[in-house]
N, CA, C and O atoms as a Tinker XYZ file with bonds, in Angstrom:
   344  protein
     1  N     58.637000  222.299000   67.787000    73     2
     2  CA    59.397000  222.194000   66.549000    64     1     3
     3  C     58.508000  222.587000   65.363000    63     2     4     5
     4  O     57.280000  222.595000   65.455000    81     3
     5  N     59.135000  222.892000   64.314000    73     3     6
     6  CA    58.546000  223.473000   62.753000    64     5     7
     7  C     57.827000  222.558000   62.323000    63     6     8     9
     8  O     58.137000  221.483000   62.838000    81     7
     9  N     56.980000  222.488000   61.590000    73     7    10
    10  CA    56.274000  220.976000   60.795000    64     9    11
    11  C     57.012000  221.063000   59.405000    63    10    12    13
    12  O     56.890000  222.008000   58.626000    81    11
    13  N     57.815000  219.914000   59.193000    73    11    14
    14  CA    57.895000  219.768000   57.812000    64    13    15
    15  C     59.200000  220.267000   58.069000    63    14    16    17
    16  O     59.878000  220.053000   57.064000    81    15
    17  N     59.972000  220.923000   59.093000    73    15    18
    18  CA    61.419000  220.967000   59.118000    64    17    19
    19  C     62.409000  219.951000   59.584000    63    18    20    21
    20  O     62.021000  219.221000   60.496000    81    19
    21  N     63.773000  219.748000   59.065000    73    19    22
    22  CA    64.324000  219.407000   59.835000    64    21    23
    23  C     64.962000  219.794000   61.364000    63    22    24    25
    24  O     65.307000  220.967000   61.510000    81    23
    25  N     65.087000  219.128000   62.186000    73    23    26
    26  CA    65.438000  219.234000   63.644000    64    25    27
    27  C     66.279000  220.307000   63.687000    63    26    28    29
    28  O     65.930000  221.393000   64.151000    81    27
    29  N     67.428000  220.070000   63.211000    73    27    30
    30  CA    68.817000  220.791000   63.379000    64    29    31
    31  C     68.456000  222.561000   62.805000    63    30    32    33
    32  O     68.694000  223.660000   63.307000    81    31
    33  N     67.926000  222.214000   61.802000    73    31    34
    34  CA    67.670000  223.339000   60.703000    64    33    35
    35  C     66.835000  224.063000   61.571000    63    34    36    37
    36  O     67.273000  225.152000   61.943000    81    35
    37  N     65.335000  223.578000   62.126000    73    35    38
    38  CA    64.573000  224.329000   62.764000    64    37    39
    39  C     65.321000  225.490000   63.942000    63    38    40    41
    40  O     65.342000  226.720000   63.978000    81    39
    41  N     65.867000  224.468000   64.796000    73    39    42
    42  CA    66.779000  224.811000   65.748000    64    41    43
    43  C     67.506000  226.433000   65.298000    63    42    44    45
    44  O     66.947000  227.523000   65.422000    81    43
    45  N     69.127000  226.128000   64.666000    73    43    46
    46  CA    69.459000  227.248000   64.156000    64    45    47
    47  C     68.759000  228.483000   63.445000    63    46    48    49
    48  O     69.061000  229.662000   63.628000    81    47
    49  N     67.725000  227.978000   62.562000    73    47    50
    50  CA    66.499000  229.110000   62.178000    64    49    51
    51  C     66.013000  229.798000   63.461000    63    50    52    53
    52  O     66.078000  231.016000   63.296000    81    51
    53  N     65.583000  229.496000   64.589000    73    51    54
    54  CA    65.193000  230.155000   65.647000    64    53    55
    55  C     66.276000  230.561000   65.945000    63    54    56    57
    56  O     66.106000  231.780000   65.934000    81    55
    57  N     67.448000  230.353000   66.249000    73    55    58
    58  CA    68.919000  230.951000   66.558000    64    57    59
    59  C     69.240000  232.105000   65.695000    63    58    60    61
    60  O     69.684000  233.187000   66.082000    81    59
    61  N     69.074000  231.892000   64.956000    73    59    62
    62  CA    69.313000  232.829000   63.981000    64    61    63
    63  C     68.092000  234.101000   63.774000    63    62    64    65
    64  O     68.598000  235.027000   63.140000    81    63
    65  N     66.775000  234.351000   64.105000    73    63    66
    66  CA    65.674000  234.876000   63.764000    64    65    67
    67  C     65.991000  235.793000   65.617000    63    66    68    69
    68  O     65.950000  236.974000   65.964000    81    67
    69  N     66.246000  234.657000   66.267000    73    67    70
    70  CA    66.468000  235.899000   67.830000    64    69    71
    71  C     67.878000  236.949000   67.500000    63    70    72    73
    72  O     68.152000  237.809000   68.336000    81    71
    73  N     68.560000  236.838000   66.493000    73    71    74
    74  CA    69.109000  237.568000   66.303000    64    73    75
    75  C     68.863000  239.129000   65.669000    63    74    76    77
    76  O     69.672000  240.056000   65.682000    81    75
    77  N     67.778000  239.120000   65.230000    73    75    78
    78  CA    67.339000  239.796000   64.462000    64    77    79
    79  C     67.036000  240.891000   65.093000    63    78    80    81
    80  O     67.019000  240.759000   66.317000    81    79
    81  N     66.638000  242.572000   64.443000    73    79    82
    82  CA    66.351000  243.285000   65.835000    64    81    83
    83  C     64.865000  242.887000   65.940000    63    82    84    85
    84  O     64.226000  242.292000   65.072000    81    83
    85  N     64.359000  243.357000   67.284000    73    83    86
    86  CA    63.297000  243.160000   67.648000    64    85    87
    87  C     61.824000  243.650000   66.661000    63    86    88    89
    88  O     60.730000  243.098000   66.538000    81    87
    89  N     62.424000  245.012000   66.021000    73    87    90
    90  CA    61.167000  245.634000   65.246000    64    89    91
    91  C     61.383000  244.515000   63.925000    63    90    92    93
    92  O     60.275000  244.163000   63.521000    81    91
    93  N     62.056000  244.131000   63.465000    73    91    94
    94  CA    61.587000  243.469000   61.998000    64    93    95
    95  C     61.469000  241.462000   62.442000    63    94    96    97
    96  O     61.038000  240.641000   61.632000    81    95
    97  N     61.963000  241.103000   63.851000    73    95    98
    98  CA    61.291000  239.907000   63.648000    64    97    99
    99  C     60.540000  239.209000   63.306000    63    98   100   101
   100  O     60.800000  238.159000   62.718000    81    99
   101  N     59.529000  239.574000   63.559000    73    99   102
   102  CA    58.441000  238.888000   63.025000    64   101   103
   103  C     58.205000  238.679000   61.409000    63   102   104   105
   104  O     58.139000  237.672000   60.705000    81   103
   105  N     58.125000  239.855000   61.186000    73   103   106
   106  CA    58.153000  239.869000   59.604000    64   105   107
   107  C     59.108000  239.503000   59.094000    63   106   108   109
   108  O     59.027000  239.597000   57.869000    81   107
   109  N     60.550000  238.886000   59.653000    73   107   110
   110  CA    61.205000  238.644000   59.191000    64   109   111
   111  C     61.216000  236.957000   59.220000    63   110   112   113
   112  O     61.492000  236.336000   58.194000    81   111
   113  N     60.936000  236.366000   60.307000    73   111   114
   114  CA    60.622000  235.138000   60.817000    64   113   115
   115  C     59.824000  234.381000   59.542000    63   114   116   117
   116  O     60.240000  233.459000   58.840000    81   115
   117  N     58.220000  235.257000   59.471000    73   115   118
   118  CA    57.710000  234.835000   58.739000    64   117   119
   119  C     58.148000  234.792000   57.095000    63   118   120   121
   120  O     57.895000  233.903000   56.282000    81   119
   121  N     58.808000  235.917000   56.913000    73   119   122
   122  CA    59.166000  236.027000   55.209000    64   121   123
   123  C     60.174000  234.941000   54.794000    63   122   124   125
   124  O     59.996000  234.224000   53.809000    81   123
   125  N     61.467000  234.847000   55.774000    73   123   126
   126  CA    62.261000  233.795000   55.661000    64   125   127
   127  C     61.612000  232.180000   55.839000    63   126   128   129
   128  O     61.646000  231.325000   54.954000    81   127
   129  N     61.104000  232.032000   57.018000    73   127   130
   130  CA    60.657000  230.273000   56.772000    64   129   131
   131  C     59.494000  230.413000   55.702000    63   130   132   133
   132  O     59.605000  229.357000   55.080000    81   131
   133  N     58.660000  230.968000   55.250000    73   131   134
   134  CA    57.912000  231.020000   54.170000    64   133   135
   135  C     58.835000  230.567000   53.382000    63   134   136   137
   136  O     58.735000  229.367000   53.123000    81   135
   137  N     59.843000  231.220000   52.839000    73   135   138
   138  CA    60.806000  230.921000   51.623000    64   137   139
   139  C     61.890000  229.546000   51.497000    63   138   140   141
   140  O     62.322000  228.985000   50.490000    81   139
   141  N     62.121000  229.274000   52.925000    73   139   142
   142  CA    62.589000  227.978000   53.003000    64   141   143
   143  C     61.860000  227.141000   52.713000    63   142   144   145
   144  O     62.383000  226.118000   52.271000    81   143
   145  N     60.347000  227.181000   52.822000    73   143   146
   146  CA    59.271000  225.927000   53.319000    64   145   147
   147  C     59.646000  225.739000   51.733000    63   146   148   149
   148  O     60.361000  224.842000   51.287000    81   147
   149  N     59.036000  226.735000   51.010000    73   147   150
   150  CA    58.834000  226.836000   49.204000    64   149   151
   151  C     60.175000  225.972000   48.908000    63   150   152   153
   152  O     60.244000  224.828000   48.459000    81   151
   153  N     60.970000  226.640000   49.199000    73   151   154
   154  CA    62.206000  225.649000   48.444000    64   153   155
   155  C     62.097000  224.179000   48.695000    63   154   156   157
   156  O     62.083000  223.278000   47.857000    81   155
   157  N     62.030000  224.106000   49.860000    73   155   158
   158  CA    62.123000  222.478000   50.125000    64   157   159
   159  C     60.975000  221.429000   49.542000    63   158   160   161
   160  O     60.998000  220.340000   48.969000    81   159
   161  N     59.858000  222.450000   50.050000    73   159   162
   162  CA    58.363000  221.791000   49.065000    64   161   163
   163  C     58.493000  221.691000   47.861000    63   162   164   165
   164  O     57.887000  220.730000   47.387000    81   163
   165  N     59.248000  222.525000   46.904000    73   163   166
   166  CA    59.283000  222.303000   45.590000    64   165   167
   167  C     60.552000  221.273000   44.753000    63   166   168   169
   168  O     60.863000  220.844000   43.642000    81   167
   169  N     60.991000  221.266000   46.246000    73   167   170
   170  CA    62.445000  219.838000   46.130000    64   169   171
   171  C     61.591000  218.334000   46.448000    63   170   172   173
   172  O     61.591000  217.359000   45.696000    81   171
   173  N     61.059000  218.419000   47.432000    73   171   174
   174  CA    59.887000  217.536000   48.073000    64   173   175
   175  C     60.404000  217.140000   48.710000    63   174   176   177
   176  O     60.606000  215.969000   48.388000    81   175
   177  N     61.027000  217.486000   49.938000    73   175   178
   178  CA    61.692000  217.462000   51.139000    64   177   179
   179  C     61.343000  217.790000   52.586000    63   178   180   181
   180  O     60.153000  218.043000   52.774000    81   179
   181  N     61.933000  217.822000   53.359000    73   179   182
   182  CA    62.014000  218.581000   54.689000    64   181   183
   183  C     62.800000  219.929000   54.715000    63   182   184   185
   184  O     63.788000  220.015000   53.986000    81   183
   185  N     62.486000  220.858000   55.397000    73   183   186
   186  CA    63.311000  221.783000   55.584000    64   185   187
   187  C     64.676000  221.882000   55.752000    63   186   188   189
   188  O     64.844000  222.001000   56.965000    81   187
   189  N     65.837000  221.898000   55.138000    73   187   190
   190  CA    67.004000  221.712000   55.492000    64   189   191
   191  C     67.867000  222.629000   55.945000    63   190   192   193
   192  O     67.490000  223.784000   55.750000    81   191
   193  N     68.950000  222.499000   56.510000    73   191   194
   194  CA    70.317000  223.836000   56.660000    64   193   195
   195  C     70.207000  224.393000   55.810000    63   194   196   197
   196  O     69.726000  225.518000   55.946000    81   195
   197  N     70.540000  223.983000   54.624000    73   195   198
   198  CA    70.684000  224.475000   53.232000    64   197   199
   199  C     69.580000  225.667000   52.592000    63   198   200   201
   200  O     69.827000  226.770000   52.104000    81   199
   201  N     68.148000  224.893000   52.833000    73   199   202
   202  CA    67.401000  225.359000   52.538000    64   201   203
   203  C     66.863000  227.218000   53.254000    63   202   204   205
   204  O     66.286000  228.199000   52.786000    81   203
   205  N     67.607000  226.763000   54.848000    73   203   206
   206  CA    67.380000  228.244000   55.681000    64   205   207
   207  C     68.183000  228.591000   55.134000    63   206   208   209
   208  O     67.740000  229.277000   54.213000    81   207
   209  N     69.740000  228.523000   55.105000    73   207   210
   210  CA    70.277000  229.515000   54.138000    64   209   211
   211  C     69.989000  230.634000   53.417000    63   210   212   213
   212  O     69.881000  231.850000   53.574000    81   211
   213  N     69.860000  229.385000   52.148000    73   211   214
   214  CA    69.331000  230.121000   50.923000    64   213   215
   215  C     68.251000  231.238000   51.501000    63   214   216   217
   216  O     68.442000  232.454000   51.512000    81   215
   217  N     67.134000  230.578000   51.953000    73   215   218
   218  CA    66.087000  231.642000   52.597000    64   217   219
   219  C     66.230000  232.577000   53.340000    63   218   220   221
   220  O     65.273000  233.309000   53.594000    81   219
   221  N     67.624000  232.812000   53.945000    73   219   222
   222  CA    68.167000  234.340000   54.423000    64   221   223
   223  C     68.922000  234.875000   53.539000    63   222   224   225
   224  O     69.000000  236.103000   53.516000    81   223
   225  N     69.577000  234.169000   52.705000    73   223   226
   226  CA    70.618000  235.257000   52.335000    64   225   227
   227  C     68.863000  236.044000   50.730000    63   226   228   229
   228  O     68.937000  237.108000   50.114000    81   227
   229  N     67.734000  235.054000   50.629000    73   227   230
   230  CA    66.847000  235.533000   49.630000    64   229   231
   231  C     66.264000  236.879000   50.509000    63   230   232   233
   232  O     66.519000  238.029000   50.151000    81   231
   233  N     65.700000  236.660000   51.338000    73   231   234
   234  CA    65.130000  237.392000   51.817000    64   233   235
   235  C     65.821000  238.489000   52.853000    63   234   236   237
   236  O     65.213000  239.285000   53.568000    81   235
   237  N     66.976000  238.350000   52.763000    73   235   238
   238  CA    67.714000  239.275000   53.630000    64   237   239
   239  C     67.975000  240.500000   53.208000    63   238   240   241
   240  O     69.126000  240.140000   52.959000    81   239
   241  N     67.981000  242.029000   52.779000    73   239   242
   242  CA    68.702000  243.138000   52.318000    64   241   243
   243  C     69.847000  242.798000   52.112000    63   242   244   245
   244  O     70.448000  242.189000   52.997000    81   243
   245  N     70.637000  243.175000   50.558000    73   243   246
   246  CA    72.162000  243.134000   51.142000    64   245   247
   247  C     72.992000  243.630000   51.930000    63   246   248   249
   248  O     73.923000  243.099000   52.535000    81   247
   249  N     72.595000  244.780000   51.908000    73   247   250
   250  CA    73.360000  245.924000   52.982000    64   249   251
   251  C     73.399000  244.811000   54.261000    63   250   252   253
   252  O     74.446000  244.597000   54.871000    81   251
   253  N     72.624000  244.398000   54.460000    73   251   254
   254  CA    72.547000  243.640000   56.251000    64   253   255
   255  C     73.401000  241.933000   55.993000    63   254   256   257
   256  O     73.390000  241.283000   57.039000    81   255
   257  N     74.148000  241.133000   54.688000    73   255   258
   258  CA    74.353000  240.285000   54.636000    64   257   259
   259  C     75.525000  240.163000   55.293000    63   258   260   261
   260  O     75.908000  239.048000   55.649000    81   259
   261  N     76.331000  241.413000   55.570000    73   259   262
   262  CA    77.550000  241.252000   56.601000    64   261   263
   263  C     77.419000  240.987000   57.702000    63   262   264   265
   264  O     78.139000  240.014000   57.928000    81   263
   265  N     76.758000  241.374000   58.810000    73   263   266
   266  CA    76.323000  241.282000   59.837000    64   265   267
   267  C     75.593000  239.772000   60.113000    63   266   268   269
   268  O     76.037000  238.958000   60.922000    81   267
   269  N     74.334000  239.555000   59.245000    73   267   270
   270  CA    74.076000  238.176000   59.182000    64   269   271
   271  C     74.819000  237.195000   58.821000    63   270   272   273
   272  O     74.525000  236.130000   59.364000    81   271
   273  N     75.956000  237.162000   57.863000    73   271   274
   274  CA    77.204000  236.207000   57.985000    64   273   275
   275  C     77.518000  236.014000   59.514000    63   274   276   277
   276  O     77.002000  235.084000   60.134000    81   275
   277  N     78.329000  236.861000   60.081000    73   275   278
   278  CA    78.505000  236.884000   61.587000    64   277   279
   279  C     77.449000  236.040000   61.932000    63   278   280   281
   280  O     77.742000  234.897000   62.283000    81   279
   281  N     76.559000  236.297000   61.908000    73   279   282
   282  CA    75.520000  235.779000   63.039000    64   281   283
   283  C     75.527000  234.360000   62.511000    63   282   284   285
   284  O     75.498000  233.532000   63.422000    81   283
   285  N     75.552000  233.962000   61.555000    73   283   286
   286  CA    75.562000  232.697000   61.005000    64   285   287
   287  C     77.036000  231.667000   61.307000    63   286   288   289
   288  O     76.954000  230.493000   61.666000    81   287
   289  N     78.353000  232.408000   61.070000    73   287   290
   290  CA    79.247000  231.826000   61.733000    64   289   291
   291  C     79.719000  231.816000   63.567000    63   290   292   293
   292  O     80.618000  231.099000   64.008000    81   291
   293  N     78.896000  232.756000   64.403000    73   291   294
   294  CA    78.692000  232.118000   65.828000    64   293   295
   295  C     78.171000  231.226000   65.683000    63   294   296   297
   296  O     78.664000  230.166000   66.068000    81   295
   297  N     76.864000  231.280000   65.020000    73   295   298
   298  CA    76.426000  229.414000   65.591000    64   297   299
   299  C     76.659000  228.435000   64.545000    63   298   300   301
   300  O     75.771000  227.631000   64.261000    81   299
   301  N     78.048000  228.435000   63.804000    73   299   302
   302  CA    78.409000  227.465000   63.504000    64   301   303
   303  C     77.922000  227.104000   61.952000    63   302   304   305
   304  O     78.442000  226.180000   61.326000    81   303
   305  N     76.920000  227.895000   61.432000    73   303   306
   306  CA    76.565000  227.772000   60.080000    64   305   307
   307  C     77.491000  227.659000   59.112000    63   306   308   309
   308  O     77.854000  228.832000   59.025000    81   307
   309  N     78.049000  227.131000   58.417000    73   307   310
   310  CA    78.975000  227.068000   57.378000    64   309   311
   311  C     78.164000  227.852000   56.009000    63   310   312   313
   312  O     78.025000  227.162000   54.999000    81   311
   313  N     77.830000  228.764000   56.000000    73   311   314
   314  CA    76.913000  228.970000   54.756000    64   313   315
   315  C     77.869000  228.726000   53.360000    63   314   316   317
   316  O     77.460000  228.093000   52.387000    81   315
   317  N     79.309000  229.392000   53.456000    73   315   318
   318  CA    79.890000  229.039000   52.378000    64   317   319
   319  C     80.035000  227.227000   51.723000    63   318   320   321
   320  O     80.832000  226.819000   50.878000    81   319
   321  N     79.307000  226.690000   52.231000    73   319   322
   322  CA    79.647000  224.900000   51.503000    64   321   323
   323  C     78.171000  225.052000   50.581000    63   322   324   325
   324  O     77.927000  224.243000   49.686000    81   323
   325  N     77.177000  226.248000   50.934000    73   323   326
   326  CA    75.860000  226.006000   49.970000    64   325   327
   327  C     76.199000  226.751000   48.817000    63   326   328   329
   328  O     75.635000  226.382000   47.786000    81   327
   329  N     77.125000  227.884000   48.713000    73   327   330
   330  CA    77.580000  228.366000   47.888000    64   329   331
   331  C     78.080000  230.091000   48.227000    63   330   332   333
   332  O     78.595000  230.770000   47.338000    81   331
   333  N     77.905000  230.476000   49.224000    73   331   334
   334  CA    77.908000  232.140000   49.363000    64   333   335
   335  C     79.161000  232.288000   49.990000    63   334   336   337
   336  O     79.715000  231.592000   50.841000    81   335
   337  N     79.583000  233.547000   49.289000    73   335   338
   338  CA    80.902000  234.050000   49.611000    64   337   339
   339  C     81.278000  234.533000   51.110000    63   338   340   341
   340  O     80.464000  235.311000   51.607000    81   339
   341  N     82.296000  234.213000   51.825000    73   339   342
   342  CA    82.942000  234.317000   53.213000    64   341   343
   343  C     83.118000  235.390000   52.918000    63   342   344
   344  O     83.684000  236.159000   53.695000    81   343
């Protein structure tokens, strides 16, 4: 598990990062939980749902936010309750 994440959150973040194609994982892995950690550290928290969110749709291209919606509503992510448009 993540240090400093929550359970659930960690979980789907890896669910979500094997989605990714293979050439930008990594760098993508790392750029996104980097940006979650920041948010939550500067809330003074744990890593939350919320917080991966935000940290994909920040670090995501837009061009690619359609596709990552999808990927976010198979496993159940509700992203629209943090604020982003369906």
């Amino acid at each position: 598990m993540r240090a400093g994440w929550d359970k659930t959150a960690a979980e789907k973040f890896e669910q979500m990062v094997a989605k990714v194609p293979v050439f930008l994982r990594a760098t993508a892995e790392k750029k996104i939980s980097q940006k979650a950690e920041s948010i939550a550290k500067n809330a003074g928290r744990q890593v939350t749902e919320g917080d991966m969110v935000e940290a994909f749709f920040a670090e995501t291209p837009f061009g690619f936010h359609g596709p990552m919606k999808s990927d976010m509503q198979e496993l159940g992510i509700d992203y629209a309750k943090y604020g982003y448009e369906k």
